[in-house]
N, C-alpha and C positions, 0 to 999 in steps of 0.2 A: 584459501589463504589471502584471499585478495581483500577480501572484506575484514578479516583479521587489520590488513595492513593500514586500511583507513580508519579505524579506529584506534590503531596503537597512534595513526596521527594527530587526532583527535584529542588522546589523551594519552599527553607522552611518557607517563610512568606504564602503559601496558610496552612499548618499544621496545623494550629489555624482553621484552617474554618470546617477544617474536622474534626478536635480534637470538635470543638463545636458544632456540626452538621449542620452549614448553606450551602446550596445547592449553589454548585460552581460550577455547570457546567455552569453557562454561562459567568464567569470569564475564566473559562478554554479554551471556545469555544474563546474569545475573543480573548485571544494570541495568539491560535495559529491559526484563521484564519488573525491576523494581523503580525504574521511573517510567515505564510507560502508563499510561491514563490519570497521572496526574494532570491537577488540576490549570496549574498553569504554564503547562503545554500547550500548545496550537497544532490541531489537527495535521496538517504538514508534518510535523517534527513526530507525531503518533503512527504517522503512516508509513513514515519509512523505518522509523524503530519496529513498528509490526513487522513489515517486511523484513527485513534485517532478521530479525529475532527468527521468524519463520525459516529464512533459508539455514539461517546455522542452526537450526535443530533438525536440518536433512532434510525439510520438504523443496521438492522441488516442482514448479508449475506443471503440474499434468503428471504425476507422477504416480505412483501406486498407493492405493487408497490407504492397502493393510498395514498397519502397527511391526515396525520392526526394532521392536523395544531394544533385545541387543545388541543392534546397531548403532542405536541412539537417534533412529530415524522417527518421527513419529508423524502421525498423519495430522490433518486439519483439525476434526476431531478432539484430536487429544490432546492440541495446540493450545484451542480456543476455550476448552477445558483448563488447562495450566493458566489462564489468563483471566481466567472465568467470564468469559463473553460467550455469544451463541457462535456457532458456527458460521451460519449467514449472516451473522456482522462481521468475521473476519475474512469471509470471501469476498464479501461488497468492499473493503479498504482493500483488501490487495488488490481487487480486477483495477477501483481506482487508481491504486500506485502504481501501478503495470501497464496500464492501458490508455490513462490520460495524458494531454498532454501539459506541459505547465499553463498554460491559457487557460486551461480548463478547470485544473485544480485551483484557479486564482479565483473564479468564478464559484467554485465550490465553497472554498474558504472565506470569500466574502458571504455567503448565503445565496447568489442570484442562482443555484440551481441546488437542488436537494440529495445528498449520499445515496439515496435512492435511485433516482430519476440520473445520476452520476454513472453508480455503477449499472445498471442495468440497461440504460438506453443510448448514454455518449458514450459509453467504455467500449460499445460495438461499432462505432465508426474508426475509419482509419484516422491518422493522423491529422492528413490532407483534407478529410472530412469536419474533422472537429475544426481544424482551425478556416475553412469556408464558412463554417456555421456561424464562428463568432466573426468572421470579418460580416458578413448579412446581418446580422442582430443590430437594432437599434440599441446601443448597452446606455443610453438614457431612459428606455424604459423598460419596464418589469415583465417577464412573461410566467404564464402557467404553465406544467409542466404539458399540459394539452397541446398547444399553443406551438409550442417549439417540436414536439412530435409531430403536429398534423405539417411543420414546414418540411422538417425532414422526410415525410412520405413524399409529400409533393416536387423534394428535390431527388428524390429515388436517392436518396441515401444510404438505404437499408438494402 
């Protein structure tokens, strides 16, 4: 309900629905998988509409793989399917929605590190790790994604 509630704040004609109790998550569901990937959106704004959209259709982080249709739970899968994206692109935006921190997505969103190289190699540092990383980084200049993996070994980061 909680997620419900920042959306009805968001957009205060849903407030009534919540204020009266009628179930709106598939009001919810609807907008945002009809403005998600548009075009001028910015990443940011797709990553937490992904997420969003993901939890109210029942998935939860770590949670059971199989399809439980009449529940209204459905899996990754079946998600990213609805969305028509692959599935490994929508597990790479959620680890990043989930697991970065804002320094990091800022750095993603400008380009200086690739959704790839995001989700798959900062998204496994702690918090305290990522942002060590970028207070060391020279951010005047450019690094490869080699480059910043060989500091992290060498700071046992991993």
């Amino acid at each position: 309900m909680n997620n419900y509630m920042r959306m009805a704040d968001m957009i205060p004609e849903l407030e009534d629905l919540v204020d009266t109790g009628i179930v709106i998550s598939v009001i919810l569901r609807a907008l945002i998988s009809n403005n998600f990937g548009r075009r001028k959106n910015d990443p940011a704004k797709d990553r937490k509409a992904l997420a969003t959209y993901v939890e109210l259709k029942g998935y939860k982080h770590g949670g059971n793989r199989n399809s439980s249709v009449q529940s209204g739970h459905l899996n990754l899968d079946e998600i990213a399917k609805e969305l028509n994206m692959s599935t490994g692109n929508l597990r790479r935006i959620l680890r990043i929605e989930r697991n970065l921190t804002d320094s990091m997505k800022k750095l993603l969103d400008t380009g200086e590190i690739t959704k790839t190289f995001a989700s798959d190699t900062i998204a496994s540092l702690t918090e305290e790790e990522q942002e060590e990383l970028i207070s060391k980084l020279d951010v005047t200049k450019k690094y490869t994604q080699k480059q910043i993996e060989k500091y992290i070994d060498k700071q046992n980061m991993f």
